[in-house]
N, C-alpha and C positions, 0 to 999 in steps of 0.2 A: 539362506542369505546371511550376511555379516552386516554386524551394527556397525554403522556410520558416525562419525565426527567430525561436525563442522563447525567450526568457531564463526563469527555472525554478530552483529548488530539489533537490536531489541528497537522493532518499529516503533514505538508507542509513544517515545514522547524526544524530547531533543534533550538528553542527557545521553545518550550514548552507549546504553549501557550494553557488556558486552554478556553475552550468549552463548552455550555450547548446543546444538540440536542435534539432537541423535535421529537417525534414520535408518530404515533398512528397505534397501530398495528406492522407490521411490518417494515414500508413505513416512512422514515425520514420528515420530512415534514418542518423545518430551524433549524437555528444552530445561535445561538449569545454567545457572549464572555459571560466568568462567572466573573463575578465581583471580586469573592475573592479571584480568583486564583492570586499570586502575580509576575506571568512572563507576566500579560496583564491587569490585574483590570478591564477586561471588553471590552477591547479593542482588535477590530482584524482588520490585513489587509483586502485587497481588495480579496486574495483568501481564506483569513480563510472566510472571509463572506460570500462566494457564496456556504461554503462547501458542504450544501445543495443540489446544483444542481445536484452535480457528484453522489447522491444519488438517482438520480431519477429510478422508476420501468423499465423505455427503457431503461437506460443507466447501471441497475446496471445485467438486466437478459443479455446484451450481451456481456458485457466485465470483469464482475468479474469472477477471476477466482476462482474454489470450491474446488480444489484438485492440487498436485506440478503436473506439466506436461513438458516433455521433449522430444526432437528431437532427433531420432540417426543421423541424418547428415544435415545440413543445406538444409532446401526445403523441407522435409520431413515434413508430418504434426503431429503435436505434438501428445501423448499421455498420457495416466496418468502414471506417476511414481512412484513407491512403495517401501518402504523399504530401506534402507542405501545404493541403487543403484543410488538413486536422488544426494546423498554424493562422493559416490568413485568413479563415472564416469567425474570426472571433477579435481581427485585427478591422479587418473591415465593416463588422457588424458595429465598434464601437460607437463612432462617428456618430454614428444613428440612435444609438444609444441614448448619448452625450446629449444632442440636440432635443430628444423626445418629454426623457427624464431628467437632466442636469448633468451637472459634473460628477460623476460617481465612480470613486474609485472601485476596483475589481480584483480579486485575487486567484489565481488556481495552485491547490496544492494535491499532493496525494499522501502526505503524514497524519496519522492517528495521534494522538495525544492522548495524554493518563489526565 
């Protein structure tokens, strides 16, 4: 198989920094800073460096997730969710919220931070 390069964005944190990952096949195999990106010239922290790792075949078949997946009540164990129901269940559930607990603001994100 032939080494792969693909220039990329470094999840970790909102600087932007850019990324080169090498790959072979499907299987990441490291990651170093792109030079000409101009939010790092090459340079990356101590997690952009390791980004690599969190790539690995054990780690990425047990914990990435493939499809949105959701709970109908806390303990319950997840399943896959489908359709604008992943949207308005969380739309509708506010209300109730609001009224129980008070006014409380809510956020969802899926970005890491350094």
């Amino acid at each position: 198989m032939t080494l792969k390069e693909t220039r990329s964005t470094c999840p970790y944190c909102g600087v932007g920094c850019g990324v080169v990952i090498e790959s072979q096949g499907d299987q990441i195999t490291g990651v170093r800073g792109d030079p000409d990106h101009p939010a790092n010239f090459g340079r990356l922290c101590t997690k952009g460096s390791t980004l690599h790792l969190t790539a690995t075949q054990a780690v990425t078949r047990q914990t990435r997730l493939l499809q949105p997946m959701q709970r109908a009540q806390r303990g319950d164990a997840p399943h896959p969710s489908r359709g604008t129901r992943r949207w308005t269940t969380p739309a509708r559930s506010s209300p109730a919220s609001s009224r129980r607990t008070g006014p409380t603001p809510w956020v969802s994100t899926s970005a890491a931070s350094c």
